[in-house]
VOKOLDREN-308969 format. One line per 10 residues: number of its first residue (from 1); their letters; for each residue x, y, z of N, C-alpha, C. Coordinates in steps of 0.1 Angstrom, whole numbers, plus 5000, padded with zeros to 4 digits. Example, Ala and Ser with C-alpha at 12.3 -4.5 7.8 and 13.67 -1.06 7.14 Angstrom:
1) as) 5132 4943 5078 5123 4955 5078 5132 4967 5078; 5128 4978 5071 5137 4989 5071 5129 5000 5079
END
This chain:
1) xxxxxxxxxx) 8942 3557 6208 8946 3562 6195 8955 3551 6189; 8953 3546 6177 8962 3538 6169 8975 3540 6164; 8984 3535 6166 8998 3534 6167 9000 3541 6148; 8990 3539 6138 8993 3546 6123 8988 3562 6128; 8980 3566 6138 8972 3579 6136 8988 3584 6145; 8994 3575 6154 9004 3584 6163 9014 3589 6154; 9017 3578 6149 9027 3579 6133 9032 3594 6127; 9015 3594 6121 9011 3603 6114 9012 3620 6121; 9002 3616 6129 9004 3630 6139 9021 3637 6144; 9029 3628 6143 9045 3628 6147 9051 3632 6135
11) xxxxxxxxxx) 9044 3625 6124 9051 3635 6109 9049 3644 6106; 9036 3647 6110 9028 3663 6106 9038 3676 6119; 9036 3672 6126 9044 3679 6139 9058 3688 6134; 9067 3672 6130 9078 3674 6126 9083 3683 6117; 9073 3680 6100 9072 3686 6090 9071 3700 6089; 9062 3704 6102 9057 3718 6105 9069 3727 6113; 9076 3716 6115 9092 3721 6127 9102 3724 6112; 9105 3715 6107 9111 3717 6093 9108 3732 6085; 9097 3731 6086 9091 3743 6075 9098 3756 6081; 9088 3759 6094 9099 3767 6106 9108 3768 6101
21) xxxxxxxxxx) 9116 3760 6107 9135 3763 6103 9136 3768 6091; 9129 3764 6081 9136 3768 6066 9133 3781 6068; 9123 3782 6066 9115 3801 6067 9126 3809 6072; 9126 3804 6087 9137 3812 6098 9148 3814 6094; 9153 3807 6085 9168 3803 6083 9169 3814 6065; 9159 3815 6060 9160 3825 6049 9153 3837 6051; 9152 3840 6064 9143 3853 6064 9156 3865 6067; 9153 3877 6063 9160 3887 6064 9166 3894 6076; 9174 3889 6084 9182 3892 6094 9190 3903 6096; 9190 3916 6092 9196 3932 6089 9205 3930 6106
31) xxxxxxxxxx) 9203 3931 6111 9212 3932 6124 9219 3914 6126; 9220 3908 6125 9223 3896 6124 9232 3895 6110; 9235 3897 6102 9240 3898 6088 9253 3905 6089; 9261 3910 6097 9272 3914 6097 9274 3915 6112; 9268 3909 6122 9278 3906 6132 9280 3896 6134; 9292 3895 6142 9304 3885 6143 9300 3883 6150; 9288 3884 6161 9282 3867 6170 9268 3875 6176; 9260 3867 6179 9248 3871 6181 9244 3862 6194; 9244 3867 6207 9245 3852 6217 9221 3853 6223; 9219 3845 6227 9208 3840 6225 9200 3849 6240
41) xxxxxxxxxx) 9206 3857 6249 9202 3865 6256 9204 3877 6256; 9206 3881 6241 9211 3896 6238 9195 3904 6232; 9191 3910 6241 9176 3919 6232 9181 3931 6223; 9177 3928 6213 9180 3937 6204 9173 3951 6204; 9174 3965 6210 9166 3974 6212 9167 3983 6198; 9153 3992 6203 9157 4002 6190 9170 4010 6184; 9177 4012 6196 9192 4021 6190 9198 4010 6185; 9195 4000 6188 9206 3991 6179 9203 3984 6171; 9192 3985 6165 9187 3982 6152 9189 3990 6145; 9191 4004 6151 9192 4016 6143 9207 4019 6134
51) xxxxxxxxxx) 9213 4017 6148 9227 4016 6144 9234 4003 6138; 9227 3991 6137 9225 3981 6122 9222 3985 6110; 9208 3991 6112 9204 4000 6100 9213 4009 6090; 9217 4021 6096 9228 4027 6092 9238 4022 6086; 9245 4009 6094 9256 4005 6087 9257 3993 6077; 9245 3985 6079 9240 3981 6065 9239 3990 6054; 9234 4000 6058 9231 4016 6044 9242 4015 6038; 9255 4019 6048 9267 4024 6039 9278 4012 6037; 9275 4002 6045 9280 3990 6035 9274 3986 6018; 9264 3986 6018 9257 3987 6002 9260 3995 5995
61) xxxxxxxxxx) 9263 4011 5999 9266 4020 5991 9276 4017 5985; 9288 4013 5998 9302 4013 5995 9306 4002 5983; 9295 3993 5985 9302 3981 5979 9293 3979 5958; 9285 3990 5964 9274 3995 5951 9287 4002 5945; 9291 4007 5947 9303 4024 5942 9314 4016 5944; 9322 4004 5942 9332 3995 5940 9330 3989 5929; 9317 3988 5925 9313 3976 5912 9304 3984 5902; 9312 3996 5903 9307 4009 5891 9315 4008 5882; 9334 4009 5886 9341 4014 5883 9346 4006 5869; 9347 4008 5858 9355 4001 5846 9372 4004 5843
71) xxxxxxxxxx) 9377 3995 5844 9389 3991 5846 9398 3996 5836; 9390 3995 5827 9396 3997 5808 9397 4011 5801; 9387 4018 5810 9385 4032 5809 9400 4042 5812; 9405 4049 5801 9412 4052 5801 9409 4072 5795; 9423 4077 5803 9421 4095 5798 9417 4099 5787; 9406 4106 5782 9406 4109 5766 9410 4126 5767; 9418 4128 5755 9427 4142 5758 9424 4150 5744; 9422 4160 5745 9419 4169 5733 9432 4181 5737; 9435 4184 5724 9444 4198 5725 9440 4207 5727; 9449 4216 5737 9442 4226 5738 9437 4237 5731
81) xxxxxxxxxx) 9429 4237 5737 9417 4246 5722 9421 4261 5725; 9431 4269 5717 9435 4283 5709 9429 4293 5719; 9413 4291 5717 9399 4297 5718 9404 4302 5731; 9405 4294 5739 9405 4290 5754 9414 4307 5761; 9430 4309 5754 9437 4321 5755 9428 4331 5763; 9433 4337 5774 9425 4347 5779 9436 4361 5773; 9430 4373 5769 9438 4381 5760 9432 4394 5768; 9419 4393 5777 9413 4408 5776 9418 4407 5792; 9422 4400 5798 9422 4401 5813 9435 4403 5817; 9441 4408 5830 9455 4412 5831 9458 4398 5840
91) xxxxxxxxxx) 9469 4394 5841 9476 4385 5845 9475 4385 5865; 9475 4402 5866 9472 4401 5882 9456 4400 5885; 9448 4405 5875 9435 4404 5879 9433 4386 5880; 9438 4377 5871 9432 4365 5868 9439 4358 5882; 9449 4366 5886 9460 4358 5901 9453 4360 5912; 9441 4371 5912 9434 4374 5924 9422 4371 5926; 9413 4366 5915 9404 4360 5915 9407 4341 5919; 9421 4336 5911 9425 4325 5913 9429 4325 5927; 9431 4328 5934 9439 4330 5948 9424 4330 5960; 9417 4339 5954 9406 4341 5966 9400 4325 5963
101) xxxxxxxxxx) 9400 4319 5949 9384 4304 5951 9395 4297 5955; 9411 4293 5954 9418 4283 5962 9418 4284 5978; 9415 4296 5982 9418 4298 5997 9401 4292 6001; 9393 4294 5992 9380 4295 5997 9382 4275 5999; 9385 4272 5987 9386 4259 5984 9393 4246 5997; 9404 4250 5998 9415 4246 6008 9407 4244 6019; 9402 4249 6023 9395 4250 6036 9384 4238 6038; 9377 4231 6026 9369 4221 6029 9379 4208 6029; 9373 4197 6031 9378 4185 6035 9380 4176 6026; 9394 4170 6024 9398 4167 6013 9390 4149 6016
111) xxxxxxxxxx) 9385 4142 6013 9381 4130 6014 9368 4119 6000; 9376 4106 6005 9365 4100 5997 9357 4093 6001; 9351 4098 6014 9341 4090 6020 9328 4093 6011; 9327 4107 6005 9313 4106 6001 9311 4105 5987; 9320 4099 5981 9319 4087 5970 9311 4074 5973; 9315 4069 5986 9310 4059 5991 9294 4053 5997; 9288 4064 6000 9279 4064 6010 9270 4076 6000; 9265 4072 5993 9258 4082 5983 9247 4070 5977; 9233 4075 5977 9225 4058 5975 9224 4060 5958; 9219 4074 5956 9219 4075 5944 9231 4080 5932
121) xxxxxxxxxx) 9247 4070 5937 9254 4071 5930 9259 4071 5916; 9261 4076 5905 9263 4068 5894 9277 4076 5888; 9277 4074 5876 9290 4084 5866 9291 4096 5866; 9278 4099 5864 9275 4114 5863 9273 4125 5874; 9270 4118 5881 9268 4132 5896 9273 4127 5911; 9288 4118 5905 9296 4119 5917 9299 4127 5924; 9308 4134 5916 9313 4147 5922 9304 4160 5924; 9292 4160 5919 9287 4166 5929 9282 4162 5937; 9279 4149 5942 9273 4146 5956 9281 4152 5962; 9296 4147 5961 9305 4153 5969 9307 4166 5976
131) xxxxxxxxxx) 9308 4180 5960 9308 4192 5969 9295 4193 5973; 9286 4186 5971 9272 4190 5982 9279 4185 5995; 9287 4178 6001 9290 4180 6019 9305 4187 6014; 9308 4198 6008 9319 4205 6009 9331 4194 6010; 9333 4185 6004 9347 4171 6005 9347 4170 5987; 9358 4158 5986 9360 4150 5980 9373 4150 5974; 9375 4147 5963 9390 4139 5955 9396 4154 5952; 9403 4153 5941 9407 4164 5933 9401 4166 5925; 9395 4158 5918 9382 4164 5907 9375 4170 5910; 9370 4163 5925 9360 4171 5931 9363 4187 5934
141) xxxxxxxxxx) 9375 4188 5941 9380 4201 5942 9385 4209 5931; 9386 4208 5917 9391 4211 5907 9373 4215 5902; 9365 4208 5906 9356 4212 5901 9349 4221 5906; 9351 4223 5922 9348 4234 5928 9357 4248 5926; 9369 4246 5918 9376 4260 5916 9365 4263 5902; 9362 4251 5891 9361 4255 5879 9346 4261 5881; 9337 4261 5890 9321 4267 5895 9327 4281 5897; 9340 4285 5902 9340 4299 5909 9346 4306 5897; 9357 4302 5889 9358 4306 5880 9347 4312 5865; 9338 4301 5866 9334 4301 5855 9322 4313 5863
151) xxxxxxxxxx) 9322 4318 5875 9314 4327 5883 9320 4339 5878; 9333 4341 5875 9337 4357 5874 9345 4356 5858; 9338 4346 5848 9335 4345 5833 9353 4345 5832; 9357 4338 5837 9371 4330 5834 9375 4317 5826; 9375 4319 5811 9381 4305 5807 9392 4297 5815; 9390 4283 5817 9396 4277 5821 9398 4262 5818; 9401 4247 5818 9405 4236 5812 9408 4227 5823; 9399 4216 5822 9408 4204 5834 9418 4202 5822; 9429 4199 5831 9441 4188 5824 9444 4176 5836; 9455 4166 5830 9458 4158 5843 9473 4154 5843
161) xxxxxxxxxx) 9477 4153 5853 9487 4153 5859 9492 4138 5864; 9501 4134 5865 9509 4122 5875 9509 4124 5890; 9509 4117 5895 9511 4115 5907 9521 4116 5915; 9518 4124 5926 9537 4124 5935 9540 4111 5937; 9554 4108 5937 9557 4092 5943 9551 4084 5954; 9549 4092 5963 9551 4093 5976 9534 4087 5978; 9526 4093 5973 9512 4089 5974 9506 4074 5958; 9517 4074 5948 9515 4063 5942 9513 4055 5951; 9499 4042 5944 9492 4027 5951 9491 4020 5938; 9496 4005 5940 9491 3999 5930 9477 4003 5921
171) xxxxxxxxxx) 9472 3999 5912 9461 4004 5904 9461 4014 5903; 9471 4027 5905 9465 4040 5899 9468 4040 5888; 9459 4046 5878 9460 4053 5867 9475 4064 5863; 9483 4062 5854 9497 4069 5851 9491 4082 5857; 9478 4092 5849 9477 4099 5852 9465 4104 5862; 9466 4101 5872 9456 4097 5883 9451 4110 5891; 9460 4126 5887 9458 4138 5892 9448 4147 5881; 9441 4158 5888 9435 4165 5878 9434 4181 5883; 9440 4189 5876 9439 4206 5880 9431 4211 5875; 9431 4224 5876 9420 4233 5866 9435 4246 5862
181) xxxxxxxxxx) 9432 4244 5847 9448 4252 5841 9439 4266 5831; 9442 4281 5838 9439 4291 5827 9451 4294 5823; 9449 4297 5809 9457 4302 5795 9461 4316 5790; 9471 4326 5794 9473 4338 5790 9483 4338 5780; 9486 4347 5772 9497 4344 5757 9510 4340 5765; 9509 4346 5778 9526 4340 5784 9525 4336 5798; 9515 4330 5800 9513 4325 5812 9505 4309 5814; 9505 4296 5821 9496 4289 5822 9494 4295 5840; 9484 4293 5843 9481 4295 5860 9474 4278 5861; 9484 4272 5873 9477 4262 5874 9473 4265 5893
191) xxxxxxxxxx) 9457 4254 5897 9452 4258 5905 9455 4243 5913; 9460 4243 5923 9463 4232 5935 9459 4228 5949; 9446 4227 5950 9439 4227 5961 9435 4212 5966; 9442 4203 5958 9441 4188 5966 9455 4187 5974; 9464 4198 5970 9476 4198 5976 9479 4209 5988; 9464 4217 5990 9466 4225 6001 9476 4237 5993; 9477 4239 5984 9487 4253 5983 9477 4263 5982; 9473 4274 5985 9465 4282 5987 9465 4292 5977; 9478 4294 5968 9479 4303 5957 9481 4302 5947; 9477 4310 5933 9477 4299 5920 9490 4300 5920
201) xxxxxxxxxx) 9492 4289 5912 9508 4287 5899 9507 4290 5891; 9519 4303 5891 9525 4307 5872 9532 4310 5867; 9529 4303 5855 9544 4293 5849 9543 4297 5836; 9559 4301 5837 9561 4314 5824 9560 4299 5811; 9558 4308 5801 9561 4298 5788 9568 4296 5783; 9581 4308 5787 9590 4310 5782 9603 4304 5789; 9599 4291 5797 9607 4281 5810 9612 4287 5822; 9611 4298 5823 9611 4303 5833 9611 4294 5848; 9617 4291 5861 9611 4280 5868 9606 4294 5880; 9599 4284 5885 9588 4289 5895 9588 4278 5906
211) xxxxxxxxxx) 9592 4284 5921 9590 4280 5931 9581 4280 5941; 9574 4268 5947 9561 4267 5952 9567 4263 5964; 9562 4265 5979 9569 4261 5991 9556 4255 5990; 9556 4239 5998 9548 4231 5999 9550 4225 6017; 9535 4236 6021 9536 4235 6030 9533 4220 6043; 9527 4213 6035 9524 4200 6041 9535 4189 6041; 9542 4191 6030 9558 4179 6031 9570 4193 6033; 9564 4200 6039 9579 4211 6041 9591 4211 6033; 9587 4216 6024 9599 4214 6008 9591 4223 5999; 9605 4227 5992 9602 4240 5980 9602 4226 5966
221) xxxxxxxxxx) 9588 4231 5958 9591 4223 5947 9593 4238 5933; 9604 4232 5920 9608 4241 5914 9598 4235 5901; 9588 4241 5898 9580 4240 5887 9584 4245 5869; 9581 4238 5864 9586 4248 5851 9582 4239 5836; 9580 4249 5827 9572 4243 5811 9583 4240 5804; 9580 4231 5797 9591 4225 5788 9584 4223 5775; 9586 4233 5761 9583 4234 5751 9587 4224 5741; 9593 4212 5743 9597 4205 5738 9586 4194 5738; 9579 4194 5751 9567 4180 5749 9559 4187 5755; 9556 4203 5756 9544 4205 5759 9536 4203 5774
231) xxxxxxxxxx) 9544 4200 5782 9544 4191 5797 9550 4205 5805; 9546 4205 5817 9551 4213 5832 9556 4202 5838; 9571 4205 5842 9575 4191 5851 9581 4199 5867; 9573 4189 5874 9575 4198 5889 9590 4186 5900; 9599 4191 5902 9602 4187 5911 9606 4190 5925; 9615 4183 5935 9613 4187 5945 9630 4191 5950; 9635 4203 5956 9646 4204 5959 9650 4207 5973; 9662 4199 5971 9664 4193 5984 9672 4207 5993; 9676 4206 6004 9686 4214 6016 9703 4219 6006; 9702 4206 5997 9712 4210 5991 9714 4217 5975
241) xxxxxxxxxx) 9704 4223 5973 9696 4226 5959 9692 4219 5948; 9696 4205 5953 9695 4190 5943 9677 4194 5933; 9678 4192 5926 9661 4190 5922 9658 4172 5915; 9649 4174 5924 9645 4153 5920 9630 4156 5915; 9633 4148 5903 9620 4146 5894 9606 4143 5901; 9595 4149 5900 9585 4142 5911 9573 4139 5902; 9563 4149 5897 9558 4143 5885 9557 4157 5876; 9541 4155 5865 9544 4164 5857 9528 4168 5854; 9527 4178 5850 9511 4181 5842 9512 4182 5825; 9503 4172 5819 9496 4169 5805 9491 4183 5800
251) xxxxxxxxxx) 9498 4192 5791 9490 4203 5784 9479 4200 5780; 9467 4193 5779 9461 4183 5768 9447 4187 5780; 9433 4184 5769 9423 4190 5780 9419 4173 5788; 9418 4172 5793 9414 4157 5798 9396 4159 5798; 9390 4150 5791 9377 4149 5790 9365 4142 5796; 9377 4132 5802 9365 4123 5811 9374 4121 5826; 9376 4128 5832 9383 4129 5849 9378 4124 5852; 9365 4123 5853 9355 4110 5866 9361 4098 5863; 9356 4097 5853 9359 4083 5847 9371 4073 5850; 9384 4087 5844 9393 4082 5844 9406 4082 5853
261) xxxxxxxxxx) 9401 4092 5866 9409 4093 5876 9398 4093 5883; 9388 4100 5884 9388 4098 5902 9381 4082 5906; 9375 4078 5898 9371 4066 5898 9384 4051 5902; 9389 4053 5895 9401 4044 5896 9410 4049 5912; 9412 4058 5914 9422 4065 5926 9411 4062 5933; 9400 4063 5936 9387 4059 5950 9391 4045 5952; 9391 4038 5945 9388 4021 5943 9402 4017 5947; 9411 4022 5945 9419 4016 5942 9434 4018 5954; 9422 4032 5964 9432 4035 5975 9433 4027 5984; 9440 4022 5992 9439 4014 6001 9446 4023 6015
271) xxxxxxxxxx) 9445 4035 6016 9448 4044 6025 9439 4056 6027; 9423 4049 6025 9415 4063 6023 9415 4071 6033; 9419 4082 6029 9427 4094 6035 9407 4106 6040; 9410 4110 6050 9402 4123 6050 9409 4131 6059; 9413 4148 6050 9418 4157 6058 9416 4167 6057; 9421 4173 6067 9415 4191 6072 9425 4199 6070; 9429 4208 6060 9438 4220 6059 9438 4231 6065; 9440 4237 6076 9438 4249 6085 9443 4262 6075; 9439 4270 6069 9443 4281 6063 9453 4288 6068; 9448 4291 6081 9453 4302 6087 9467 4297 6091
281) xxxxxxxxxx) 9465 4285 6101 9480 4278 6102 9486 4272 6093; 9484 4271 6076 9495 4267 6069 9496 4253 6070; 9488 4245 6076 9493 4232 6079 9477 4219 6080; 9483 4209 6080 9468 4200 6080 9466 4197 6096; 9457 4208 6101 9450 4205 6116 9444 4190 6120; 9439 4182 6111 9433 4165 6116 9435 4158 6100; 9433 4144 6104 9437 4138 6095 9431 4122 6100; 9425 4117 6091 9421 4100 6091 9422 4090 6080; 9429 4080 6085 9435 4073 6073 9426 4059 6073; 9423 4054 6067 9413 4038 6066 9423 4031 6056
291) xxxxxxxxxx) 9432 4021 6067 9442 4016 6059 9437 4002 6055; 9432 4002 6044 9431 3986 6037 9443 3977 6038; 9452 3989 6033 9468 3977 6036 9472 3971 6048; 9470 3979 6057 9477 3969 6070 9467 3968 6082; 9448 3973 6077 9443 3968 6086 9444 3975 6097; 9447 3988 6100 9446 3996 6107 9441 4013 6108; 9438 4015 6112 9433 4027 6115 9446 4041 6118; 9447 4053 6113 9457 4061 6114 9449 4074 6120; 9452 4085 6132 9449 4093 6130 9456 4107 6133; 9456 4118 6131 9464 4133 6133 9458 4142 6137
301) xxxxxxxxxx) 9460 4148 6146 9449 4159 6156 9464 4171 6159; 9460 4183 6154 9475 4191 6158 9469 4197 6168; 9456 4197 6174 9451 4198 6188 9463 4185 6199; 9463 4178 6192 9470 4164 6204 9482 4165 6204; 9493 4178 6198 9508 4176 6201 9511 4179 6212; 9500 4192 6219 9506 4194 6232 9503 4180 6241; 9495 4171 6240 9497 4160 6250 9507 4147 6245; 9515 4151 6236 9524 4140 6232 9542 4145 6235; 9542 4152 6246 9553 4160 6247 9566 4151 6247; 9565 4137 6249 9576 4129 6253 9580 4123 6245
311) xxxxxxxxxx) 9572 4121 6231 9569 4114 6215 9582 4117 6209; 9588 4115 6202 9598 4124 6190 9590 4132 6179; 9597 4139 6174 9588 4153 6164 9584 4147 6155; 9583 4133 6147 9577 4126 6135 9566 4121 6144; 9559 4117 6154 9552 4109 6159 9541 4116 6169; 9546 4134 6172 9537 4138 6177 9523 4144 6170; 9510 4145 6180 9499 4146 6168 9492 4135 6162; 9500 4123 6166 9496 4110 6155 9487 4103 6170; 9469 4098 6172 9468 4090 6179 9474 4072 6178; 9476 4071 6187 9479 4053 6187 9468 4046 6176
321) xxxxxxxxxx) 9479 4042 6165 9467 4032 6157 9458 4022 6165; 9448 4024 6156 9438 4010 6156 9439 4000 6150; 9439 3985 6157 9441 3975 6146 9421 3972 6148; 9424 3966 6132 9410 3962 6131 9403 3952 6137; 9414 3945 6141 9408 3932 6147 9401 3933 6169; 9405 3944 6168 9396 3951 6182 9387 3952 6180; 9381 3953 6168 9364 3957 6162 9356 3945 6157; 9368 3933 6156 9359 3926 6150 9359 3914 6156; 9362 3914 6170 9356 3903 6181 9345 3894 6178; 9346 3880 6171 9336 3866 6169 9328 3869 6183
331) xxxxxxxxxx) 9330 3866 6191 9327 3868 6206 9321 3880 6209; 9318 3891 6202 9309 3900 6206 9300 3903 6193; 9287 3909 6204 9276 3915 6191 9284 3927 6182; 9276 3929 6175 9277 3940 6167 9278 3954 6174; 9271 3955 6183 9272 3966 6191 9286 3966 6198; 9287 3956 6207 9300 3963 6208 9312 3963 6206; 9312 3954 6197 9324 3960 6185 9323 3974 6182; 9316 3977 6181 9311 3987 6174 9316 4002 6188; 9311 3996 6197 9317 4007 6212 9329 4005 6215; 9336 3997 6209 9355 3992 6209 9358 4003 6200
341) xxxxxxxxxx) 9353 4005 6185 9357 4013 6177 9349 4026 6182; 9345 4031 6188 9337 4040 6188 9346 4049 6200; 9358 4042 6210 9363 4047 6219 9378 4050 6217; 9385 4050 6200 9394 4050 6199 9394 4071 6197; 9408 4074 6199 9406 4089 6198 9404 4093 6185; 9411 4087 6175 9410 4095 6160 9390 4096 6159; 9385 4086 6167 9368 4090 6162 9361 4098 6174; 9367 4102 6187 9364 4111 6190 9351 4123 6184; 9340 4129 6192 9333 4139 6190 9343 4150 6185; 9353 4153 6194 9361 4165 6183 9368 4163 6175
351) xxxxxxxxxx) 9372 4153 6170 9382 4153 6155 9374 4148 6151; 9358 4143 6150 9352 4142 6133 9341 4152 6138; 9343 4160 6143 9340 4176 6142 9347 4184 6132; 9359 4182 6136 9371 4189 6126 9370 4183 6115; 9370 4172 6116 9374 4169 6100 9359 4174 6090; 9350 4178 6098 9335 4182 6091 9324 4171 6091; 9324 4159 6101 9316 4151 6102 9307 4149 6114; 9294 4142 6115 9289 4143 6126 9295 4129 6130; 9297 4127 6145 9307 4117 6150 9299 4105 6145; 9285 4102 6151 9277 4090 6151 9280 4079 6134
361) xxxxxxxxxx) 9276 4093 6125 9273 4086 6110 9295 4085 6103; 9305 4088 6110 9320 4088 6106 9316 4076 6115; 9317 4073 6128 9318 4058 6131 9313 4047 6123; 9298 4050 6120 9292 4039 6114 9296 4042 6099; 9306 4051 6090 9309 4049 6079 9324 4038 6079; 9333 4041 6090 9341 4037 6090 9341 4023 6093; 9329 4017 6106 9329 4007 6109 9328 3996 6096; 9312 4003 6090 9310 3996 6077 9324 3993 6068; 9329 3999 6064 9341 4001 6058 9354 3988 6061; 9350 3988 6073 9361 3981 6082 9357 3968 6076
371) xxxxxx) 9343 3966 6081 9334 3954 6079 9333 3945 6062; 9333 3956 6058 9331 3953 6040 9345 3945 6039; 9358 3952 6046 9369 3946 6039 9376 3939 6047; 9370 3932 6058 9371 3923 6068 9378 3907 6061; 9388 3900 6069 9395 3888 6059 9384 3879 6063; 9380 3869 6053 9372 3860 6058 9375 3847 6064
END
């Protein structure tokens, strides 16, 4: 063979090796695409493509439902409309119908995971994705009082409210809370089920103050209307009957809540919270925190105080945080990273039981999660 045909045959070879690599190198790698190392004797089986699969899903979702939100979008408020007045109904009937959909309410799982993980998310039928798995914000829950209400032909009004200090985050919206408020000639009843209070509030018009025990920060708040700006301003009083300002509710009908709170308060938490209010015990039975701020994982199981006997009283019930960086080992596949986070207790089979999740699909929401907001 002639030294031009060897040539030739050696370019054609090579070119065809070239082509290869390009192909290979832009082809669609779903399991390979978010892990942090992939070593060259690892067989990739079906459960773990599966469990790639999955968490590719709710990475897209999450990161679909982050680049929804409009920034500029602000509360639009109408006065309260006259109309609204309930005049035929008694004050105790409307306290007992309000009382039974909060108790019913309280009892589902306060969280904003299923904002996130929703394929067919948009403006309009957030919040109900949400109470379709019985969760979500306070809209969401404001909207499930306003379904039971509007069930036993009860006028009623979103309004919105401020935020407690305590739970203010950068980017929230001033008015970043939202209730459901009915109207009697001397009564407002406001309904509080993102706050776990189990009974309505009513608040004379005539300033009357009204005290609410708040059972989850263990403190009496002294509620009360102020006809001067039309505002309920709630604060909190202390051991020594001090009252400190905490926030307030807007008389005003709030017209676009999605929009303009729950949207912004999703995006913009960096402590996404999911929790379980026990009725019966008065208190929040589990609890999971997804801390964007410091990159760790928080969790609360009041099943786990009796094994924390030796803890001080602020710290029992709390598992040992997770740092994120256990999960995100360069040096291991995706898998098991993924069985690092999968062995911490807050994700345990029985606390994302409690919290109302099935364990498999809370790991792989959280992992995703983890993953999305990983430092590069």
């Amino acid at each position: 063979m002639s030294n031009k045909h060897r040539i030739s045959r050696k370019y054609r070879k090579l070119n065809k090796q070239h082509n290869k690599n390009k192909q290979n190198k832009n082809a669609k790698h779903t399991f390979r695409r978010y892990t942090p190392s992939i070593r060259s004797n690892v067989k990739i089986n079906s459960s773990m493509q599966a469990l790639s699969n999955k968490i590719n899903k709710y990475m897209r979702t999450y990161k679909q439902y982050l680049k929804m939100h409009n920034p500029n979008v602000q509360p639009k408020f109408i006065q309260l409309d006259p109309s609204k007045i309930i005049r035929d109904k008694s004050i105790d009937h409307l306290k007992s119908v309000s009382d039974k959909a909060l108790q019913q309410v309280v009892q589902h799982t306060y969280s904003l995971v299923p904002y996130f993980i929703q394929s067919n998310n948009n403006i309009h039928n957030q919040e109900e994705n949400a109470i379709k798995m019985n969760s979500g914000n306070c809209v969401a829950f404001a909207t499930m009082i306003s379904k039971l209400l509007t069930q036993n032909d009860i006028a009623h009004s979103f309004i919105p409210a401020t935020i407690l200090p305590r739970l203010i985050q950068p980017g929230f919206p001033y008015y970043g809370h939202s209730v459901i408020m009915v109207e009697t000639p001397e009564h407002y009843i406001l309904h509080e089920p993102a706050y776990f209070i189990s009974d309505a509030i009513i608040v004379n018009k005539d300033g009357t103050p009204f005290t609410v025990y708040m059972h989850i920060y263990n403190t009496n708040w002294n509620i009360q209307y102020s006809s001067h700006d039309n505002k309920i301003y709630v604060s909190e009083i202390d051991l020594f009957g001090k009252n400190t300002p905490q926030f307030h509710y807007n008389l005003s009908i709030v017209t676009n809540p999605i929009e303009s709170i729950s949207f912004p308060v999703n995006i913009n938490n960096k402590r996404i919270p999911i929790v379980k209010y026990s009725l019966s015990k008065k208190c929040i039975e589990g609890q999971l925190s997804m801390r964007l701020d410091n990159r760790q994982l928080e969790g609360f199981s009041l099943d786990h105080i009796s094994d924390n006997n030796s803890l001080n009283l602020e710290d029992k019930g709390w598992f040992p945080r997770f740092d994120w960086t256990d999960c995100l080992n360069p040096k291991n596949t995706l898998h098991e990273n993924y069985n690092v986070l999968s062995k911490w207790a807050g994700l345990s089979d029985d606390h994302c039981r409690l919290l109302g999740y099935n364990s498999d699909d809370l790991r792989a929401i959280v992992f995703a999660i983890i993953i999305a907001n990983k430092i590069p």
